[in-house]
C-alpha positions as a printed NumPy array, in Angstrom:
array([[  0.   ,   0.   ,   0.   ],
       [  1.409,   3.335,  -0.808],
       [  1.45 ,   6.211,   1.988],
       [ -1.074,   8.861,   1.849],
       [  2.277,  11.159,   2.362],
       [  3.424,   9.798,  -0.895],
       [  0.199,  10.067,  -3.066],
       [  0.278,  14.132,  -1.552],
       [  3.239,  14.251,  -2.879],
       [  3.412,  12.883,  -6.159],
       [ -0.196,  15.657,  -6.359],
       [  1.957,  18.311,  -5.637],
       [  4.438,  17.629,  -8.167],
       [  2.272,  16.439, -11.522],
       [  0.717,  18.981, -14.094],
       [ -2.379,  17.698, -15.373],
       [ -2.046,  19.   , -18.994],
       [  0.688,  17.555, -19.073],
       [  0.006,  13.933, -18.093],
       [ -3.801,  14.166, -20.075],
       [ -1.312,  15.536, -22.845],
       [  0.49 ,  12.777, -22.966],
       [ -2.902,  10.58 , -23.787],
       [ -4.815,  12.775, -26.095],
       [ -4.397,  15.999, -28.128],
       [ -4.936,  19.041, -25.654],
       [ -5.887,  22.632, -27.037],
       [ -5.397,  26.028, -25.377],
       [ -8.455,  27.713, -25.987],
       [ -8.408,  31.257, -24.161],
       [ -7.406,  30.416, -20.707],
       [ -8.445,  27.045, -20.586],
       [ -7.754,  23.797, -22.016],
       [-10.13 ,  21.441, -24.039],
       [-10.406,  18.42 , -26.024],
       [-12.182,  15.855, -27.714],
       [-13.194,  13.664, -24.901],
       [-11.461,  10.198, -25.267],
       [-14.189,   8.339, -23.282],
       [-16.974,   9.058, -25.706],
       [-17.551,   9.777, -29.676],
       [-17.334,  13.476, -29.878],
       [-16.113,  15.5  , -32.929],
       [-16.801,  18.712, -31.004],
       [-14.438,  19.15 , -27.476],
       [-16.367,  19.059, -24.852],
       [-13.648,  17.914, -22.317],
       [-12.49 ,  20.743, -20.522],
       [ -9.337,  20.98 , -17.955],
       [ -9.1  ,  23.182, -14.784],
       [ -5.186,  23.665, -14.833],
       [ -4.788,  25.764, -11.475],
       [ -6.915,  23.081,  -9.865],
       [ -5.858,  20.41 , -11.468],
       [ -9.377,  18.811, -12.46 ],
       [-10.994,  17.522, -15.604],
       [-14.468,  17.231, -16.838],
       [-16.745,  16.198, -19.507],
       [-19.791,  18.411, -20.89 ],
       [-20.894,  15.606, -22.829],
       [-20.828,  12.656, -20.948],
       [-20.226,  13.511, -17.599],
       [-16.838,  12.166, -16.658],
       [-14.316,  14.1  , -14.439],
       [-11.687,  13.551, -11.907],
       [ -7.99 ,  14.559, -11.461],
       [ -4.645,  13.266, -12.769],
       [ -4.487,  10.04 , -11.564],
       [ -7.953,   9.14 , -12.118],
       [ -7.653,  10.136, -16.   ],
       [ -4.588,   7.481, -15.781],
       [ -7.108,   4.947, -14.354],
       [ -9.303,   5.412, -16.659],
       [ -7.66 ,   5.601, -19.728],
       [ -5.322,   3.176, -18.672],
       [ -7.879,   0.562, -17.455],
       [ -6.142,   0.293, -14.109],
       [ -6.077,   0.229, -10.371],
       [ -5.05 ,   3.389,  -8.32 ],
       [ -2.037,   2.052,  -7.251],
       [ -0.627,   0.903, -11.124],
       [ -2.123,   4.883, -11.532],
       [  0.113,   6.082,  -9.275],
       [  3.039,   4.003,  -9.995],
       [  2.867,   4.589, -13.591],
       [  2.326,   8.56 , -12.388],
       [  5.387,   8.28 , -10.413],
       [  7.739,   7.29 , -12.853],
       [  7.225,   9.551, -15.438],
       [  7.345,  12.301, -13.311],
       [ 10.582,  10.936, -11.167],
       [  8.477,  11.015,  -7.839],
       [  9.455,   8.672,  -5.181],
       [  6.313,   6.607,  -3.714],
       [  6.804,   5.325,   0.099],
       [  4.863,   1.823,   0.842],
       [  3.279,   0.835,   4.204],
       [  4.267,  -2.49 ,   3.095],
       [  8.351,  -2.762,   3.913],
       [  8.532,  -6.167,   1.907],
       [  7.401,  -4.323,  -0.789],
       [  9.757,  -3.096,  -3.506],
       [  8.897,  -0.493,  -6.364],
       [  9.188,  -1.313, -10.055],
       [ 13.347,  -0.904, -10.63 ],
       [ 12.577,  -0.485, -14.515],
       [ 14.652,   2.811, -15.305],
       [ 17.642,   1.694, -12.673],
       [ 17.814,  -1.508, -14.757],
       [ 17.412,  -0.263, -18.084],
       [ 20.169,   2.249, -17.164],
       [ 22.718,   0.217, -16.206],
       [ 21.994,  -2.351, -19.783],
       [ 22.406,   1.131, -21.463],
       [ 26.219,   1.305, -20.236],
       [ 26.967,  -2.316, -20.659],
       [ 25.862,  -1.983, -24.019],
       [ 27.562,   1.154, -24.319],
       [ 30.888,  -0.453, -22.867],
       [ 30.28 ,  -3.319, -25.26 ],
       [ 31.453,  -1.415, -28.424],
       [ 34.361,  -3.457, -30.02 ],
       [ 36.679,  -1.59 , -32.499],
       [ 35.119,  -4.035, -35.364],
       [ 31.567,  -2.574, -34.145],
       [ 32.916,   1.184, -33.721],
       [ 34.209,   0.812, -37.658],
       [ 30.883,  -0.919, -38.564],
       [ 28.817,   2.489, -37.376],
       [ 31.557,   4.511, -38.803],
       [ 30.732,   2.522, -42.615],
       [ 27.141,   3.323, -41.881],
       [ 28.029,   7.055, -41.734],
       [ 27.21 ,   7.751, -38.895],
       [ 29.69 ,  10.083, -36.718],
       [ 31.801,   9.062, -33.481],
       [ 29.649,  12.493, -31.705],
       [ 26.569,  11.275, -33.43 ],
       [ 26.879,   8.196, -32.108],
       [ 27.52 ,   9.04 , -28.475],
       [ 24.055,  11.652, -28.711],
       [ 22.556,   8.607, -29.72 ],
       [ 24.172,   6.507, -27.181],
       [ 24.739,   3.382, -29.461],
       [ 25.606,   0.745, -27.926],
       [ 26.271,  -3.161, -28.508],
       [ 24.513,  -6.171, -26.89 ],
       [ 26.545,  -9.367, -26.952],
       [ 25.655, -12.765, -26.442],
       [ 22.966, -13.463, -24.548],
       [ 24.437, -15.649, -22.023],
       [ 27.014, -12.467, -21.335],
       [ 24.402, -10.615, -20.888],
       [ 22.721, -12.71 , -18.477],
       [ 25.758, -12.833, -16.846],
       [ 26.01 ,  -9.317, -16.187],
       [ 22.955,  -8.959, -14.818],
       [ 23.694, -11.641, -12.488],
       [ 27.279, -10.307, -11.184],
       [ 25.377,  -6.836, -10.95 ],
       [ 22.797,  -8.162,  -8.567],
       [ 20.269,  -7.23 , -11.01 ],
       [ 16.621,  -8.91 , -10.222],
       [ 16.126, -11.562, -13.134],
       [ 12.62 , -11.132, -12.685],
       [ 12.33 ,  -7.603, -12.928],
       [ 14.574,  -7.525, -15.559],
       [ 11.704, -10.038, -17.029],
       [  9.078,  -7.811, -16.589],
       [ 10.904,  -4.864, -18.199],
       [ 10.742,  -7.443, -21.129],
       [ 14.733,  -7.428, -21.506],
       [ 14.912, -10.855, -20.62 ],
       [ 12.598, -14.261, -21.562],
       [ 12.265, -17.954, -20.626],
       [ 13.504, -21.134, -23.379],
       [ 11.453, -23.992, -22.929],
       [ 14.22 , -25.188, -20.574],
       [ 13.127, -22.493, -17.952],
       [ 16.532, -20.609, -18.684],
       [ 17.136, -16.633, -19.169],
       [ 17.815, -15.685, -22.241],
       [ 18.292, -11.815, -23.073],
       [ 15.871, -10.277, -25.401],
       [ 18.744,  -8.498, -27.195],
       [ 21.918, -10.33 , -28.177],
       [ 24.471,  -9.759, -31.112],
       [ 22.649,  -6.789, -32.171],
       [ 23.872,  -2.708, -32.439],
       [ 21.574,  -1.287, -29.713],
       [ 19.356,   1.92 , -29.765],
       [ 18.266,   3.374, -26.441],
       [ 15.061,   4.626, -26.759],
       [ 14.421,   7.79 , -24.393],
       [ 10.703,   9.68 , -23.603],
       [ 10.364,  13.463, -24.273],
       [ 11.479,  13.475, -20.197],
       [ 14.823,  11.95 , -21.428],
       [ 13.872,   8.98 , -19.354],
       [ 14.883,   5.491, -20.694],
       [ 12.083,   3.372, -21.448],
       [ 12.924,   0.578, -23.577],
       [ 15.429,  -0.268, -26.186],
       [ 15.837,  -1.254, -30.025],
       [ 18.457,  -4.105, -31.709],
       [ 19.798,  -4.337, -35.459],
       [ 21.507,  -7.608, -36.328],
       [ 25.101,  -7.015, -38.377],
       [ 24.494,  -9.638, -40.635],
       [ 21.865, -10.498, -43.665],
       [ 20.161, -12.994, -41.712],
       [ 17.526, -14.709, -42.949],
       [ 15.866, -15.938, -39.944],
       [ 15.876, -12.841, -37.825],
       [ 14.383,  -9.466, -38.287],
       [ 16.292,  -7.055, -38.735],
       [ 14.98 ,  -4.612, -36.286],
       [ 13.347,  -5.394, -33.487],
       [ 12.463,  -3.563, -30.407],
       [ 11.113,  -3.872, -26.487],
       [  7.578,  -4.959, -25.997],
       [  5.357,  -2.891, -24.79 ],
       [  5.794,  -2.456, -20.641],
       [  4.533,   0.018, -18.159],
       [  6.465,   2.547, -18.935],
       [  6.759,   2.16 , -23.311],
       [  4.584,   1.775, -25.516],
       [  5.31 ,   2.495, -28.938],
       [  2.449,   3.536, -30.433],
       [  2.843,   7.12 , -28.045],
       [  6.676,   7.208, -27.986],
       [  9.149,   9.035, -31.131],
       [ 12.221,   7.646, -31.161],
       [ 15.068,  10.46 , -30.994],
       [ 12.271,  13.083, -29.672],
       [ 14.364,  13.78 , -26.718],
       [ 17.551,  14.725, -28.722],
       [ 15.014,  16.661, -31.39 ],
       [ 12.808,  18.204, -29.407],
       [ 14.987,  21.698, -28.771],
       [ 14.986,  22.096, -32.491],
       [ 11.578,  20.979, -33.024],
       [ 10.531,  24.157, -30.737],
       [ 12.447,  26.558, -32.402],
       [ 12.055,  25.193, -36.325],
       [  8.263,  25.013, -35.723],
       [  9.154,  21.764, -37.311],
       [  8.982,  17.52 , -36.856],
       [ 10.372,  15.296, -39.375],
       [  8.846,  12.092, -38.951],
       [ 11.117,   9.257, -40.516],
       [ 10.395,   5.198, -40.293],
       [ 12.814,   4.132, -37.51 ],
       [ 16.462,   4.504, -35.749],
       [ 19.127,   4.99 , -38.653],
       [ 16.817,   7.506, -40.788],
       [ 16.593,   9.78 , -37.678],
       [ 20.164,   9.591, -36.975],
       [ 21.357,  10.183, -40.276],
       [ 19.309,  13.013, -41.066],
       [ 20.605,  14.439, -37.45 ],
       [ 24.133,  13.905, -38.825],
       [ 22.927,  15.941, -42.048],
       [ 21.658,  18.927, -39.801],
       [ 18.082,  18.018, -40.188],
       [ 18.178,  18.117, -36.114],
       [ 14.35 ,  17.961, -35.57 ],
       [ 14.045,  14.331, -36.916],
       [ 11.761,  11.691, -35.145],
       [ 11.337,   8.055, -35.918],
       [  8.177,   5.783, -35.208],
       [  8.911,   2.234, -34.01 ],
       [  7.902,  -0.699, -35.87 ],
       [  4.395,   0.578, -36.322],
       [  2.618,   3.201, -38.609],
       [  1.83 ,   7.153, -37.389],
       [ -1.182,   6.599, -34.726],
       [ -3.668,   8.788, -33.016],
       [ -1.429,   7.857, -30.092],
       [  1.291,   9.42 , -31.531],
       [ -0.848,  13.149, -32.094],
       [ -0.271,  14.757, -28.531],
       [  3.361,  14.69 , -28.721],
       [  3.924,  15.549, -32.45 ],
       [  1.371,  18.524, -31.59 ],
       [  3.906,  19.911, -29.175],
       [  4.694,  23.552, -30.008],
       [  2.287,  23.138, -32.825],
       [  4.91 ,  22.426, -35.424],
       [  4.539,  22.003, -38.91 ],
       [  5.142,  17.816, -39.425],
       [  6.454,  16.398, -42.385],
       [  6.042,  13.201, -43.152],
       [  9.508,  11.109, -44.57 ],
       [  9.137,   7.432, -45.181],
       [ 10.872,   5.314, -47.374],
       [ 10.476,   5.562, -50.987],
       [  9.47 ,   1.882, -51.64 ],
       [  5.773,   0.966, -51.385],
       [  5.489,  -0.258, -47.752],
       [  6.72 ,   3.39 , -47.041],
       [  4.263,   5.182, -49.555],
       [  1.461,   3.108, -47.894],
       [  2.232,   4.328, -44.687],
       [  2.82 ,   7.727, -45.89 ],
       [ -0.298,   7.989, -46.891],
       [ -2.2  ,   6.669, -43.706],
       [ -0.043,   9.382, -41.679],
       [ -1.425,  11.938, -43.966],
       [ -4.612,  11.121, -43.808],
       [ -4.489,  10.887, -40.021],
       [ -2.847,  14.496, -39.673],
       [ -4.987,  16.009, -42.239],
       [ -8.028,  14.879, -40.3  ],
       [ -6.492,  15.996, -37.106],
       [ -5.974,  19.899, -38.651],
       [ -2.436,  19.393, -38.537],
       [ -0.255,  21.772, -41.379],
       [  2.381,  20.004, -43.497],
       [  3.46 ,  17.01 , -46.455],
       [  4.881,  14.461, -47.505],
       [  8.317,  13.839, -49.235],
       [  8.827,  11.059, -51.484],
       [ 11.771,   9.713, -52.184],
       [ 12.797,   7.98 , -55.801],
       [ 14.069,   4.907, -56.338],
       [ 13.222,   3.052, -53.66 ],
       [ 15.873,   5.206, -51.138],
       [ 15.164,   6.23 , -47.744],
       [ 16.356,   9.358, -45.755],
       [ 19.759,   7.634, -44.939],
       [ 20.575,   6.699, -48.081],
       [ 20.568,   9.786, -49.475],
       [ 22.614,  11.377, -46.661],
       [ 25.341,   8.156, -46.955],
       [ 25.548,   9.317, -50.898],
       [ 26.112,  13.094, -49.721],
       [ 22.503,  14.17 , -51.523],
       [ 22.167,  16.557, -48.883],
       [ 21.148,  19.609, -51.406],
       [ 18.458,  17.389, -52.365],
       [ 16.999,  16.98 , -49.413],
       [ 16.833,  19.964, -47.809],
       [ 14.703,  20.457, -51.607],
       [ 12.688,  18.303, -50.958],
       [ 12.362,  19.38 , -47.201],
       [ 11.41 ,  22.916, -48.474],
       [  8.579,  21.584, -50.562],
       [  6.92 ,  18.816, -49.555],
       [  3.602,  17.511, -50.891],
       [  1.012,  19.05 , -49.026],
       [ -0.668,  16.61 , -46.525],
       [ -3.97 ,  17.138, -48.057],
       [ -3.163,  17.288, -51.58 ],
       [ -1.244,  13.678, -51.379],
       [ -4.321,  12.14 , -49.615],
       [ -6.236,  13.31 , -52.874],
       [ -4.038,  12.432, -55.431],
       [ -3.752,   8.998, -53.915],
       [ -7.402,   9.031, -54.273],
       [ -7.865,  10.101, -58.085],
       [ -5.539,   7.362, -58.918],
       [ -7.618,   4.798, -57.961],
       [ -9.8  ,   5.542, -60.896],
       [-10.328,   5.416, -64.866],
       [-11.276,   9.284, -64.917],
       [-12.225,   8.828, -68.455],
       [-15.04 ,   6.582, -67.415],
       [-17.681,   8.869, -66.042],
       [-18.947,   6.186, -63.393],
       [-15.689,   6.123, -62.118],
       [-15.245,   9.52 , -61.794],
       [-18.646,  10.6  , -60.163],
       [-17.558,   7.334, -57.414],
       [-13.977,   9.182, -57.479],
       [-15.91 ,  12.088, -56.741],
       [-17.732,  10.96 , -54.159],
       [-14.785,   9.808, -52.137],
       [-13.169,  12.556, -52.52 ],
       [-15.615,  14.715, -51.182],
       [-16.258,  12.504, -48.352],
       [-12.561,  13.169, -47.469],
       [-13.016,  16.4  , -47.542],
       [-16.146,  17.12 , -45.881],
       [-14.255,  16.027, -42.424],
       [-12.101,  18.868, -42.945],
       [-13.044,  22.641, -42.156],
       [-15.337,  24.552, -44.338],
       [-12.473,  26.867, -45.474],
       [-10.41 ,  23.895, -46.632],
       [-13.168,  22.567, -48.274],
       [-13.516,  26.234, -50.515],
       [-10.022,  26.313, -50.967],
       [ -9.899,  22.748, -52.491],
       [-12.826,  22.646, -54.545],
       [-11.088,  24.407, -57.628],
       [ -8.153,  21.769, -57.177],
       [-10.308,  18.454, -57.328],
       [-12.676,  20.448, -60.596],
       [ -9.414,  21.03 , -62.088],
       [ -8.3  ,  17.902, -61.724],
       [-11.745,  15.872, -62.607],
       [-12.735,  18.985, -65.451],
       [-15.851,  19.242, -63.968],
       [-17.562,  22.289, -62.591],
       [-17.187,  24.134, -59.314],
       [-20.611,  23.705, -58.551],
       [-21.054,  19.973, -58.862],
       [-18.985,  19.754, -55.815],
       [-20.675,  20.321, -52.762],
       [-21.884,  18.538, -49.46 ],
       [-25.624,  17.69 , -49.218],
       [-25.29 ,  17.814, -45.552],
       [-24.223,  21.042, -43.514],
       [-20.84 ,  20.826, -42.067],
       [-21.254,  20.268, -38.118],
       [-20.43 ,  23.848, -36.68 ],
       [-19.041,  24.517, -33.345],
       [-21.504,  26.003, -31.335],
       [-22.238,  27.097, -28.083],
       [-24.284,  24.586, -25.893],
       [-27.77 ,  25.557, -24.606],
       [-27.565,  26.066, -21.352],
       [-30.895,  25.556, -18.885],
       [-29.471,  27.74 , -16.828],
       [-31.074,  30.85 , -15.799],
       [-29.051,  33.955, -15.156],
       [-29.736,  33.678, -11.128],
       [-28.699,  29.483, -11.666],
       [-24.999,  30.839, -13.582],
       [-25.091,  33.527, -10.452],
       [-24.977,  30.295,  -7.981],
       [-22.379,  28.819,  -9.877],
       [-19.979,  31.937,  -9.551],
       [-20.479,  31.933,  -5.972],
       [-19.259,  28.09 ,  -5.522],
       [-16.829,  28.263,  -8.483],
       [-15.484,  31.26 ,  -5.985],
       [-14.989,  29.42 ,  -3.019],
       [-13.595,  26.722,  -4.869],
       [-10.909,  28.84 ,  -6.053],
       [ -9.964,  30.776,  -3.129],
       [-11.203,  28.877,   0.205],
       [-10.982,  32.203,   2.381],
       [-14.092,  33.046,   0.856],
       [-16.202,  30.319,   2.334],
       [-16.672,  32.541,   5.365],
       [-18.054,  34.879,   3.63 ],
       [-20.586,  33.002,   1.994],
       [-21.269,  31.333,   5.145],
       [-22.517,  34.452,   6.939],
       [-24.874,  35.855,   4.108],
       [-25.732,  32.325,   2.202],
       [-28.439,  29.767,   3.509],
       [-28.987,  26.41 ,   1.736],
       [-32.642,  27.605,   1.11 ],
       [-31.565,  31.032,  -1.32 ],
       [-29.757,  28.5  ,  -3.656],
       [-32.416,  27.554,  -6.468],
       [-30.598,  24.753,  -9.069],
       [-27.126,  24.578,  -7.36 ],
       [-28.472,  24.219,  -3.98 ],
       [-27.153,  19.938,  -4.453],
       [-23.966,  21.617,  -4.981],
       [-23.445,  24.17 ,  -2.034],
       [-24.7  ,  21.456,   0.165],
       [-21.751,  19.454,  -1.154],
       [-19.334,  22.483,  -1.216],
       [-20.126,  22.57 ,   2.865],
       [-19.706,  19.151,   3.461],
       [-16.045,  19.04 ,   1.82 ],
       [-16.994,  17.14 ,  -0.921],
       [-14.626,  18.725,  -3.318],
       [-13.948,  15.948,  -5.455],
       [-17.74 ,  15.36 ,  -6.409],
       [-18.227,  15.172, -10.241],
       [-21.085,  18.322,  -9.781],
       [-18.344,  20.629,  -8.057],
       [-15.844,  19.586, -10.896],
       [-18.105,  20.504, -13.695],
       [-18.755,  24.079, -12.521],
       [-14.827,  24.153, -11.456],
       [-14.473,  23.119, -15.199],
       [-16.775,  25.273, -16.583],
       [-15.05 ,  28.557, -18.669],
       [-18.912,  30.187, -18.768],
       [-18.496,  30.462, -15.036],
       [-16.004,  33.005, -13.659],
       [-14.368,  32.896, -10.53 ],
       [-15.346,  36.185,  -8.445],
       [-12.884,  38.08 ,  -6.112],
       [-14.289,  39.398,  -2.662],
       [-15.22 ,  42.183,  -3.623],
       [-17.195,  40.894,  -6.667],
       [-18.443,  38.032,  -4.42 ],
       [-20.512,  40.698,  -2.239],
       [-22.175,  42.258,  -4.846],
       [-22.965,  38.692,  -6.235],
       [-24.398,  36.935,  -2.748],
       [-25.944,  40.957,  -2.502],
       [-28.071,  40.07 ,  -5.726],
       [-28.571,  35.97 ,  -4.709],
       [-30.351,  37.38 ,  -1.499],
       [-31.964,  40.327,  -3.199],
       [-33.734,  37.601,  -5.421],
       [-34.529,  35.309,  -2.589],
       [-36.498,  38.19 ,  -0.955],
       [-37.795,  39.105,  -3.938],
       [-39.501,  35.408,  -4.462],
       [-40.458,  35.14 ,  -0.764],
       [-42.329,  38.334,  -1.008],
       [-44.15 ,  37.097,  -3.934],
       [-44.759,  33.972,  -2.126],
       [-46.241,  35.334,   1.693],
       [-48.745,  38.079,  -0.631],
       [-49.892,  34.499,  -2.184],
       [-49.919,  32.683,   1.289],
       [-53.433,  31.932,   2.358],
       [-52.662,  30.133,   5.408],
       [-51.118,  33.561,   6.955],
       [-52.824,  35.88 ,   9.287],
       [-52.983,  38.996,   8.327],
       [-50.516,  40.367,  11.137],
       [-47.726,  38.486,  10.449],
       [-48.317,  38.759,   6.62 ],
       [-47.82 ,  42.371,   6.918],
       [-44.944,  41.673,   9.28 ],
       [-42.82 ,  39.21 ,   7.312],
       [-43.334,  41.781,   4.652],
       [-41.915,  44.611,   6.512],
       [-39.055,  42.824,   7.114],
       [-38.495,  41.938,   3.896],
       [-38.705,  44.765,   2.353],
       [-36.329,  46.386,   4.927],
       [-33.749,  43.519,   3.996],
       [-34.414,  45.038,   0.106],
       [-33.836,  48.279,   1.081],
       [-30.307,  47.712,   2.686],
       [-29.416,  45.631,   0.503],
       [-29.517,  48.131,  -2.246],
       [-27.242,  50.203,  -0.149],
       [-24.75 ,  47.644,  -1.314],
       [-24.388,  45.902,   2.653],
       [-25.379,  43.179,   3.243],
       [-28.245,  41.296,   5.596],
       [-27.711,  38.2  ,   7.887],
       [-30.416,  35.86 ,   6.682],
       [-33.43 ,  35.276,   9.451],
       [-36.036,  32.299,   8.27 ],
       [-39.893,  32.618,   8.956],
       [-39.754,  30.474,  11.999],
       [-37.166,  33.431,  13.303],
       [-39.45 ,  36.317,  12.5  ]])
């Protein structure tokens, strides 16, 4: 069990932008943050995060909750993985009640593999990198490193003290059908791969030879701390440049990024083993840079070229694609010195939209009309997901292209259009929500709500001022209105005039309801009435009146 001290703790020292960041693609929008809610179908954001408070919530479904809670969620796991899997990527130490108890050693292990690796580079290796082009400097940035055979590697792990089994579950190590260790990576160049936080996660392996039986990349499974559909290999070497280029090169894997690092192209990324995914979108949309996409010129590459531009397109992101000829790839054309020619094709690279179309008109016999109205069709159905501006601006493109008229290409539906939601709240209900969104934000203000406020003058937040007294802070309601950017958090001074016009109202409606009041004598009709309106009258002075019930009067 992990101490309450420790869960404070790691709290204290998490941002939750940037650990729901790290998940989904998160938008500044004014001063708050939104998205498209990842635990429901949503094409508008309705997900909205409280960054000073450090809460989330949901205007479309409901959800909310802090950090480790999104981690829960999204993750599909208990609050202690949560805050394990919190802990690490934030560096936070986590106490346990439990002293038999040991946290996951993951990075300390991976760490010390990196330097045996490291110390495992043989002249023979050293000259093999060198033939590959890649620089001695280069190659220490990268931290190459060489794994041996895997019984030396066990072996190391052993004389190190290192826990075989945790060395197991950070997937660097496996059991033969004899029950026996064998390391995941042996006889292979190595490739540390490092999170934005410069945190080792998990590592890659090339085999030296032309092997027939063994791929010839292959990298860590996925564990608790990588997974390789969210992680860019080389991100924490580009990332500086990536920032101040406004720029990501995406390449295919290890030796693309590194080369085109060696060429000066120093904001180059790699994907591992798998295709661009929606995963992958919160990082790459990190300083908002422009992303181009540059895969290898054969046709797995193209393929995947185009999925990643049809993925970015979709998610509004600026950019292209560069093709290369001949079946190269980004490292072969810095090994044969074409540097000129890349930075070309750098400059002007086919724009992300354009090469999702083009793809698209040549899947079709354009001279055959049917095939062109389906080609048509599909294109338009691509496009339609995109703003309304693109769609103008590429509607002369694709009539060009098909020589047919503007006007034939339209959308028979309207385009969904962001839009405010209707609210059922009435002016006095958004005037109850300022009050408790107050208190929320600055607690010295309870007192001051406490001497003016009864439970009975709240109308459709009085469920959530009764929580708001009772310390239920964490309560999806309070969330929501902590959440909400319609609501604005009042300072003392705007607070009076606020619980002023809350009380104002309730005398208002109680008036209204004693003149209606049949059951009253006459006496204390005219009484209660009095009083009232004496309340009215001072509070129009701008002071305010402690409340006094019926019973009281």
């Amino acid at each position: 069990m992990i101490t309450q001290e420790s869960v404070e703790r790691l709290k204290a020292s998490i941002d939750i932008v940037d650990v729901i960041s790290r998940y989904i693609e998160v938008k500044k929008v004014g001063a708050t943050y939104k998205a498209c809610c990842p635990f429901h179908d949503e094409k508008t954001p309705s997900f909205v995060i409280n960054h000073n408070k450090g809460y989330y919530h949901c205007f479309g479904c409901g959800v909310s909750g802090d950090s480790i809670k999104f981690v829960m969620e999204y993750e599909r796991i208990d609050f202690q993985s949560a805050l394990e899997s919190l802990a690490k990527i934030f560096n936070v130490s986590l106490d346990y009640t439990d002293s038999g108890y040991k946290p996951n050693e993951d990075y300390r292990i991976l760490e010390k593999l990196n330097v045996f690796y490291i110390q495992n580079l043989s002249p023979s290796i050293r000259e093999y990198i060198k033939s590959r082009g890649i620089t001695d400097s280069l190659r220490d940035r990268f931290e190459l490193g060489y794994a041996p055979k895997s019984y030396e590697v066990v072996k190391f792990m052993q004389d190190n003290f290192l826990n075989l089994n945790a060395v197991a579950e950070a997937k660097m190590l496996w059991r033969d059908d004899k029950n026996r260790y064998v390391a995941y990576l042996s006889e292979r160049l190595t490739f540390p791969i490092r999170n934005e936080n410069n945190k080792l996660v998990a590592f890659g392996g090339r085999i030296l030879t032309n092997s027939t039986t063994q791929a010839k990349y292959k990298n860590t499974s996925n564990t608790e701390l990588f997974n390789k559909s969210r992680i860019l290999y080389g991100y924490n070497v580009a990332k500086d440049s990536i920032y101040k280029k406004e720029e990501i090169i995406i390449t295919e894997g290890y030796m693309d990024t590194i080369m085109l690092h060696q060429a000066g192209f120093t904001n180059a990324v790699g994907t591992l083993g798998t295709a661009l995914t929606k995963e992958h979108l919160p990082l790459i949309s990190k300083g908002n840079p422009k992303v181009i996409v540059a895969y290898d010129g054969d046709r797995a590459g193209i393929s995947a070229a185009l999925k990643a531009a049809n993925l970015l397109s979709l998610a509004r992101k600026d950019g292209g694609v560069v093709i290369f000829k001949d079946g190269l790839d980004p490292a072969d054309m810095v090994q044969c010195g074409k540097i000129k020619e890349l930075k070309e094709l750098f400059s002007n690279p086919i724009p992300l939209i354009e090469f999702v179309l083009v793809d698209i008109l040549n899947k079709y016999d354009l001279q055959n009309p049917m095939q062109k109205d389906s080609c048509l069709n599909e294109s338009i159905s691509f496009l339609k997901q995109l703003s309304v501006v693109v769609f103008e601006e590429y509607k002369s493109w694709l009539s060009y292209r098909l020589n047919i008229p503007q006007h034939l290409i339209k959308i028979n539906k309207p385009f969904e259009v962001l839009q405010s939601k209707i609210r059922n709240d009435s002016f006095y209900g958004i005037a109850e929500k300022c009050v408790i969104k107050s208190i929320l934000e600055d607690e010295s203000l309870l007192d001051l709500a406490l001497n003016y406020l009864d439970i009975d003058m709240f109308k459709s937040q009085r469920g959530a001022y009764l929580k708001l007294l009772n310390g239920e802070l964490e309560d999806s309601e309070l969330i929501a209105i902590m959440c909400d950017e319609n609501v604005i958090a009042l300072n003392k001074k705007e607070l009076k005039e606020q619980i002023i016009m809350i009380i104002a109202k309730h005398y208002d409606d109680k008036i209204a309801l004693v003149k209606q009041d049949s059951t009253i004598d006459i006496t204390t009709k005219l009484a209660l009435l009095d009083n009232y309106q004496k309340y009215l009258k001072i509070l129009k002075t701008g002071e305010l009146v402690i409340y006094e019930s019926i019973s009281s009067i």
